[in-house]
C-alpha positions, 0 to 999 in steps of 0.5 A: 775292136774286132768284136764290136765292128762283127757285132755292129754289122750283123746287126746292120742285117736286120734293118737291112731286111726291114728297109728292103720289105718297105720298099718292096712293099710301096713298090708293089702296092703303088699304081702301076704295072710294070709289064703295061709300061713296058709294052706300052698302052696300046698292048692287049692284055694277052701279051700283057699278062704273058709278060707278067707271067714270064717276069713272075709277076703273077706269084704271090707277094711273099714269094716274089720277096723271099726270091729278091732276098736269096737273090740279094744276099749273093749280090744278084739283083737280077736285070732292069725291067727297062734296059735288060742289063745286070742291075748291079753293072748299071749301078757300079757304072754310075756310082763313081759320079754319085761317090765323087759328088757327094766326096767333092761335096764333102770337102768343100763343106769341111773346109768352109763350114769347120774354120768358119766355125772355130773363127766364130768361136774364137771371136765370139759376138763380133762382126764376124761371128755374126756376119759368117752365121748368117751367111751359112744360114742363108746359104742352108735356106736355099734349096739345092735345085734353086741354087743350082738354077741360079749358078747355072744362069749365072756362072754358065750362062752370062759369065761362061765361067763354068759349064752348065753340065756335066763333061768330066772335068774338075770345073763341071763339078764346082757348082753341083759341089758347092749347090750340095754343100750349102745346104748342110754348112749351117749346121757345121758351123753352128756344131763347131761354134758350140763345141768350141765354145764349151771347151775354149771354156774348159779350165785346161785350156785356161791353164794352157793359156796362163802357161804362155801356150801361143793362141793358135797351139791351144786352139788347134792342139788343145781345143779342136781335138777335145771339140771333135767327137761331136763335129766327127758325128755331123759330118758322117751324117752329112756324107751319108745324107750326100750320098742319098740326096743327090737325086735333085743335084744330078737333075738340075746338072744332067750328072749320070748317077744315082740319083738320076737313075732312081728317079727313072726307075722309079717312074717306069716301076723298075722294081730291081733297080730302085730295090738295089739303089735303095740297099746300096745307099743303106749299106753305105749309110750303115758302114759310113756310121760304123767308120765314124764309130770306129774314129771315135777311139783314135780320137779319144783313147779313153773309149778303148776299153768300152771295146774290151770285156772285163777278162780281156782287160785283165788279161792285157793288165797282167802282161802290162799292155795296158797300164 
């Protein structure tokens, strides 16, 4: 298991490289000067071109890269064009808004979008089944920001149930966690529905059920867990998804994180800060992918020899630790 999660990191470092030299690339080339905007339309063109030539904006284009990259790879960013801090402060700064949506978010997905799933498999064809999928595709119909804008109106403006921004606490973030959520709950619940489906209709769990096994140990024991690998695989990617999608939520809610700071570097050409913004959520998304890969031998033992080279499978057969 060492082997294989060394292997799957290194190998994370290639597209890593390959991300970071596209986004540099769209960067530079896009219209923009970052020295202009940051002295202002009215600078002269000296003091345009002294600014450029102190933030090395004047060395070629490959220079200019393999310096971010050595840089990079000690974790220096180096520091935003726009306030003069530390790039990675500022990121670690906002991250745990950013962490604590996309989680919020995350929970409130699985446990809405999984038990509607297997309700819709147990009483397949039934007003139930049919009124929650519809429900969850509707929900997923919706954009973020329209929702967002809506509850907004409704739970904070006319009931003043909840606020409308953020202020810390646990009721600023309900409705940012359910606007993000909906989006991705249809395809939890289709995934779940059918998984369910395919194993309710297994001979095993026909056998359990002729044993006399109470309905609720065949489901949750015997189905579930045999349904899970595929359910496991969505929502990985939708926490992946969370975390690099945020950028809408925190704006229609005023939230500090990520997002909102991409959006403002990217519209000031802050080239340090959406360079690290954009690496951060890859290497999240790389190790989120790598956990869920890793989930998949303590949910079916069956793969752990996939991890093992045939000598080491012998060795561990002759000291009878694998039988």
């Amino acid at each position: 298991m060492a082997g294989y999660i060394f292997k799957r990191i290194l190998l994370m470092i290639p597209v890593i490289i390959g991300i970071s030299l596209v986004i540099f690339s769209l960067l530079d080339f896009s219209p923009g000067d970052p020295a202009r905007i940051i002295l202002g339309p009215k600078a002269s063109e000296q003091s345009v071109e002294a600014l450029r030539e102190e933030m090395g904006l004047h060395r070629p284009f490959w220079i200019r890269y393999g310096d971010f990259l050595l840089n990079a790879a000690t974790g220096d960013f180096g520091n935003s064009y726009r306030t003069k801090l530390p790039v990675f402060d500022e990121i670690m700064a906002r991250f745990p808004t950013t962490l604590n949506l996309a989680f919020g978010s995350m929970i409130i997905l699985i446990l809405l979008a999984a038990p509607i799933g297997i309700l819709s498999a147990v009483k397949q064809y039934s007003l139930l089944d049919n009124a929650t999928l519809a429900g969850a595709l509707v929900l997923s119909s919706m954009p973020g920001f329209w929702l967002g804008t809506v509850m907004i109106l409704l739970f904070a403006l006319k009931l003043g149930w909840l606020p409308a921004t953020s202020g810390g606490s646990f009721k600023s973030y309900l409705m940012p966690w359910f606007a993000m959520a909906a989006s991705h709950m249809a395809m939890l619940v289709r995934m779940t529905r059918s998984n369910m489906l395919e194993v309710i209709r297994a001979d095993y769990i026909k056998m359990a059920q002729a044993k006399g096994a109470p309905e609720k140990v065949v489901i949750l024991r015997h189905a579930l867990r045999n349904a899970l690998m595929p359910i496991i695989t969505i929502i990985g990617m939708n926490f992946a998804a969370l975390l690099g999608g945020t950028m809408i939520i925190e704006t229609v809610f005023a939230l500090p994180g990520l997002g909102t700071l991409a959006i403002i570097s990217v519209s000031q050409k802050d080239v340090p800060v959406v360079m690290a913004v954009v690496l951060f959520i890859a290497l999240l998304t790389g190790f989120i992918n790598l956990l869920v890969d890793v989930l998949y031998v303590y949910i079916d033992p069956r793969l752990k020899s996939q991890y093992y080279s045939p000598r080491r499978i012998k060795r561990l057969v002759k000291a009878n630790l694998v039988r």
